[in-house]
C-alpha angles and dihedrals in degrees: 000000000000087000094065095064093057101238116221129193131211133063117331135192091205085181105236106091098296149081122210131170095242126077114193119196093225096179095059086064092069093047086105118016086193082078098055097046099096085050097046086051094050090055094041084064089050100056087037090084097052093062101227132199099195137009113218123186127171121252131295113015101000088055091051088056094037087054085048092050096042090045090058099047089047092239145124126292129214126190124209112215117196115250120241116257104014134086104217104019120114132191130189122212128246119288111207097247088008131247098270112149096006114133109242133194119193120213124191129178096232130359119196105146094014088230106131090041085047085055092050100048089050093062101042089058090043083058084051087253112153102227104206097173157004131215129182135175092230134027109203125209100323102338085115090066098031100050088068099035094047116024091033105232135093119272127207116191118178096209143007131213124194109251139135132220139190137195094252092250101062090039101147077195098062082038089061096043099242102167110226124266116247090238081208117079110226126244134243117242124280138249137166104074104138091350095304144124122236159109132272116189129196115206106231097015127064123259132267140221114216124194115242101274135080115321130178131199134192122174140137085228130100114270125208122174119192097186118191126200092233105035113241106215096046 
């Protein structure tokens, strides 16, 4: 499964708070949700026993599992939305008669720092929810051992993958000067616009080859194209 996701290794901003030396493509895992059936159906058992109410997971990849898992349980599913303005905060919406007293997973589709499952317990006891577990496809580092021992509650992943992360600031990464790793492999250069080979370069991005057929490009960014009448790179 963690292949799916197209590991990456370097220095890496993951944009809560942290930085880690692994960079998982965690929309590619949901490609093809086939794929992740076996595993849906392993952290639905899990949760089984806990007899939930409702399954909760943060916005984007941890609220399609969450649906999945809820789907398959035959529960409720909440979703966690990002709050403006922070980087790690997450609200539920309003739930007619509220959710007091219902028994509430949270799935997520990796943790590494547990910040967005720490969010998301948080609201769910601040709605007066009693969170009783949390699931994951992937554990990250040593999120197995710190969900329980910080957040309080079990934790079934159903897979762990090797990584470090640090708070941004004590980064021996940043202390040794390693630059960050564009998490987005760059792209060779493009042909095929009016029969044509070329290039077309985007200041500030890499630039692309396009198969002969329509293409259409949008960006605030300068364009420049350098067509050939046989195309270079092919």
């Amino acid at each position: 499964m963690v292949r799916l996701a197209r590991p990456r290794s370097g220095h890496f901003d993951l944009g809560t708070g942290y930085h880690g030396d692994l960079w998982l493509d965690l929309d590619a895992l949901f490609l093809r949700p086939s794929r992740l059936r076996p595993h849906v159906r392993w952290l639905g058992e899990r949760l089984r026993e806990h007899a939930v109410d409702a399954v909760c997971g943060p916005l984007e990849g941890g609220a399609f599992l969450a649906y999945a898992v809820a789907d398959l349980l035959g529960v409720v599913f909440l979703a966690g939305y990002r709050s403006p303005g922070e980087a790690t905060g997450y609200h539920l919406p309003a739930v007619h008669g509220g959710i007091g007293g219902w028994r509430v997973a949270v799935v997520d589709d990796a943790v590494n720092a547990g910040t967005a499952v720490a969010a998301c317990l948080e609201e769910l006891r601040g709605r007066g929810a009693v969170p009783v577990a949390v699931a994951a496809l992937m554990a990250l580092g040593e999120a197995s051992a710190m969900v329980p021992a910080r957040l309080g509650v079990p934790f079934y992943p159903a897979s762990t993958v090797p990584s470090r992360a640090w708070p941004a600031g004590r980064c021996p990464l940043c202390a040794d000067g390693i630059p960050y790793t564009d998490p987005l492999p760059r792209r060779g250069p493009a042909h095929g616009l009016n029969g044509s080979g070329g290039t077309i370069g985007l200041e500030g991005a890499g630039p692309l080859h396009q198969d002969r057929g329509a293409a259409t490009l949008t960006s605030a960014a300068t364009v420049s194209l350098a067509p050939w009448p046989r195309c270079a790179p092919c």
